[in-house]
C-alpha positions as a Python dict, from the first residue, in 0.01 Angstrom:
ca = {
    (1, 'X'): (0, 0, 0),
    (2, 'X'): (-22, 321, 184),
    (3, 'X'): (285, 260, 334),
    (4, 'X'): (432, 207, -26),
    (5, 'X'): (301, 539, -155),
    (6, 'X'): (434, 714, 142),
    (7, 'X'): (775, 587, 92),
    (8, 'X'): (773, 639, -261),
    (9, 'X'): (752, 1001, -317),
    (10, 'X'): (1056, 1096, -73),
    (11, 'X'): (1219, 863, -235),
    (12, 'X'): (1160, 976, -584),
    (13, 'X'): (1214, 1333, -455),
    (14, 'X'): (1557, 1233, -355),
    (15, 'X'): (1624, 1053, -697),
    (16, 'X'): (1554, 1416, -849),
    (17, 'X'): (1750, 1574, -632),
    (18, 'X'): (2026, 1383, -681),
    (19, 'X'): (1968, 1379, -1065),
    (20, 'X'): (1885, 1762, -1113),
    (21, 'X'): (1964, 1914, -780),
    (22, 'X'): (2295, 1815, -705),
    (23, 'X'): (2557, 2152, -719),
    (24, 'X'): (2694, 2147, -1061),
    (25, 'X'): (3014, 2246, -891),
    (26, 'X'): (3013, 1886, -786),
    (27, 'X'): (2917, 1727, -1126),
    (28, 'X'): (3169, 1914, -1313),
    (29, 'X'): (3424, 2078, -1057),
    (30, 'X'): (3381, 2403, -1148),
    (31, 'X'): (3302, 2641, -862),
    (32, 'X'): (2988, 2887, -846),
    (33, 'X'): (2859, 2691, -1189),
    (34, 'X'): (2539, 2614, -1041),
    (35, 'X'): (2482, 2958, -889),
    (36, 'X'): (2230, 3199, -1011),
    (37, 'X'): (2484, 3478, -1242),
    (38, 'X'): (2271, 3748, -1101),
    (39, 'X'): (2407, 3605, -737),
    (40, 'X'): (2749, 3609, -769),
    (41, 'X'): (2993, 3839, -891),
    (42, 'X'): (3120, 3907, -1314),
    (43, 'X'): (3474, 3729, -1172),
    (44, 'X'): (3318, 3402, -1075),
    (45, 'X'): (3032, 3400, -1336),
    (46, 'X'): (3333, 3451, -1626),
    (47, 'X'): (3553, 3222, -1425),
    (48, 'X'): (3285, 2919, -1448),
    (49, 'X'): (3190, 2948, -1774),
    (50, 'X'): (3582, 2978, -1866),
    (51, 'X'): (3618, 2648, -1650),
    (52, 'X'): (3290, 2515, -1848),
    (53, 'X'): (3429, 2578, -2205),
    (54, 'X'): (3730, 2377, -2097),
    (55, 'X'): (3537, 2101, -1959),
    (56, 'X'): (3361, 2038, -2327),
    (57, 'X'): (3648, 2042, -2502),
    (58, 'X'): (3818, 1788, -2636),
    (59, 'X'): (4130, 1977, -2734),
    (60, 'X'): (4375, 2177, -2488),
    (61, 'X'): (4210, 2401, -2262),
    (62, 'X'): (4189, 2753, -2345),
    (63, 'X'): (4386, 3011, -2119),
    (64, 'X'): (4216, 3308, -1958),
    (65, 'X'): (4363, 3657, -2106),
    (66, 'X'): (4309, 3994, -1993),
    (67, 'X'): (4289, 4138, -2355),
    (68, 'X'): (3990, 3902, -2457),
    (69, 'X'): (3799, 3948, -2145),
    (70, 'X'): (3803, 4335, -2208),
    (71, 'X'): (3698, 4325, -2572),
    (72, 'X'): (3442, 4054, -2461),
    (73, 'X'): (3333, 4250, -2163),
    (74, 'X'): (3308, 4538, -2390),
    (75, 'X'): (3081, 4345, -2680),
    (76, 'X'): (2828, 4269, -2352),
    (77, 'X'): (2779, 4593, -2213),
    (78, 'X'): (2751, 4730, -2609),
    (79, 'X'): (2457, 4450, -2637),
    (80, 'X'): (2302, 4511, -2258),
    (81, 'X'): (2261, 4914, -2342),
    (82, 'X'): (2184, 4854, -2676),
    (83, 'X'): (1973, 4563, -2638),
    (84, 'X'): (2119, 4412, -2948),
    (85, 'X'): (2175, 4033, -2901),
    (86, 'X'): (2419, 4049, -3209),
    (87, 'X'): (2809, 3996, -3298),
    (88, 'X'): (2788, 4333, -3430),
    (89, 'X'): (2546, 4610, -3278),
    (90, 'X'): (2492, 4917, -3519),
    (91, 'X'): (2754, 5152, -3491),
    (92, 'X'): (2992, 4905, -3318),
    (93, 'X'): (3369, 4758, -3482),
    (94, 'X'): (3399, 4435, -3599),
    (95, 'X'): (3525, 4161, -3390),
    (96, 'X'): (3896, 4212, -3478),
    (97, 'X'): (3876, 4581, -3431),
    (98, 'X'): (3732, 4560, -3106),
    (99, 'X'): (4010, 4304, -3024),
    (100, 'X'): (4260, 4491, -3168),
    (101, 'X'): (4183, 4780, -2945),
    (102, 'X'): (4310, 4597, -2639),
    (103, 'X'): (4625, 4510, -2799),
    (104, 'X'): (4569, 4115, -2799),
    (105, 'X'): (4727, 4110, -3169),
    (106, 'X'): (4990, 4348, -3103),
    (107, 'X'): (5323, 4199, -3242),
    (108, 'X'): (5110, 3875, -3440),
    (109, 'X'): (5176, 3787, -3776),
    (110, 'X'): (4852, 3561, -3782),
    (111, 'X'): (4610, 3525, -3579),
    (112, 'X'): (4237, 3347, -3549),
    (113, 'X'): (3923, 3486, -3361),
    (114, 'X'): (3586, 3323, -3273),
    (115, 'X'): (3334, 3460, -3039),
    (116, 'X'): (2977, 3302, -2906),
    (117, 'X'): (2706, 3543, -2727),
    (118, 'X'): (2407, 3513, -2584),
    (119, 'X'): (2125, 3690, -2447),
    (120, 'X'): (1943, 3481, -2156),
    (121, 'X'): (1766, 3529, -1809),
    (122, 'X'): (1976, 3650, -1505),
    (123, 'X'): (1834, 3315, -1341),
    (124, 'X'): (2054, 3092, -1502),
    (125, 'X'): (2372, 2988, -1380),
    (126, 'X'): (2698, 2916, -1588),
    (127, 'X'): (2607, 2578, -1672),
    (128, 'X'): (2277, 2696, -1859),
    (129, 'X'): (2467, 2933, -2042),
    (130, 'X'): (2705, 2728, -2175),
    (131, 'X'): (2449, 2454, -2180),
    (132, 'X'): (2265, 2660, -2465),
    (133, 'X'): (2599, 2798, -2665),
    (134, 'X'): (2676, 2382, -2665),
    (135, 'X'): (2340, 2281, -2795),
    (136, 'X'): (2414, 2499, -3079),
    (137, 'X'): (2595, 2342, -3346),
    (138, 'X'): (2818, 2667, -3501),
    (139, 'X'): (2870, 2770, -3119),
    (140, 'X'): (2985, 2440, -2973),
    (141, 'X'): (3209, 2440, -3285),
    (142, 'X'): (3385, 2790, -3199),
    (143, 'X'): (3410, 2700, -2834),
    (144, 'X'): (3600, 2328, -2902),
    (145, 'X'): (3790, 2458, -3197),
    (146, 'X'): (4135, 2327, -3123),
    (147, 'X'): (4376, 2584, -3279),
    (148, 'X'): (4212, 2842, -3027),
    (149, 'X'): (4450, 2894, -2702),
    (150, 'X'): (4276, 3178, -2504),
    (151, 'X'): (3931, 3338, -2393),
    (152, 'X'): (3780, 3608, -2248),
    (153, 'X'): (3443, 3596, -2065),
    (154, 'X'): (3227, 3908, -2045),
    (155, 'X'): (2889, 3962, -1931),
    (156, 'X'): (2697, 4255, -1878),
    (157, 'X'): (2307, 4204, -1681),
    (158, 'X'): (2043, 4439, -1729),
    (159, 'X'): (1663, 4421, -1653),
    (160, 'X'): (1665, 4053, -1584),
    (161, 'X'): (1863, 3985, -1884),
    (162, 'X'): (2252, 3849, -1929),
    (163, 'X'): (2422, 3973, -2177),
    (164, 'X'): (2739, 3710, -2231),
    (165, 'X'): (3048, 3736, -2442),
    (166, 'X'): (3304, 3422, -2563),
    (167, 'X'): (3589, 3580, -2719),
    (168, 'X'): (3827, 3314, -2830),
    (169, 'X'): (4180, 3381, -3005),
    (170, 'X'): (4534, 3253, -3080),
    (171, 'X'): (4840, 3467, -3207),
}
């Protein structure tokens, strides 16, 4: 019996690890999604969560575009100095303004937005965040809306906090 117990706990520590421990790089094949967003840099924290939001989709995948990922950029470093977790901080443009300003609907004759944000801890790593915009109904619903074709990732980290921006468009 002893030698039953013994065996069983590295053996249920290596069930967990394989369950919960294993890189979610591997799981979903998106690099640096299981790394800490406070330990690696804004270009492959945006570019794992841009991989993740394709991943759950069930539609085409979304294209990264420069225009998006400044006005969502923007929007995070509004809420991170601000400390507004919010679409819309006081005193800030709307959503289409602030995507107007980067020129993203220069030339369009119609056009769709969407955007998801979130405030969470620096701790978690891209597949947390977009864990928790998924687990909300309205926010999975922007992120796998089909007529979308691009995104922009932004996120801004301040006193332990990330401050993270979806912008999603088509034109």
């Amino acid at each position: 019996m002893k030698f039953f117990a013994s065996l069983t706990i590295p053996v249920l520590a290596l069930l967990v690890l394989l369950a919960f421990g294993m890189p979610a790089t591997a799981q979903a094949g998106c690099a640096h999604s299981a790394d800490p967003v406070r330990s690696i840099s804004k270009k492959n924290a945006r570019a794992a969560i841009g991989c993740l939001f394709n991943k759950g989709r069930s539609a085409d995948n979304v294209k990264k575009n420069g225009d998006l990922q400044q006005a969502a950029q923007n929007h995070s470093s509004v809420m991170a100095s601000r400390r507004c977790m919010s679409h819309q901080c006081p005193g800030e443009a709307n959503l289409q303004v602030r995507v107007s300003r980067t020129g993203y609907l220069r030339g369009s004759n119609s056009y769709e937005l969407g955007e998801v944000v979130l405030a969470s801890s620096a701790k978690d790593n891209s597949r947390e965040i977009v864990n928790k915009w998924f687990n909300s109904p309205p926010h999975k619903s922007t992120i796998t809306r089909s007529s979308f074709d691009h995104v922009g990732v932004g996120l801004s980290i301040r006193d332990g906090v990330v401050w993270a921006t979806g912008d999603f468009g088509r034109h």
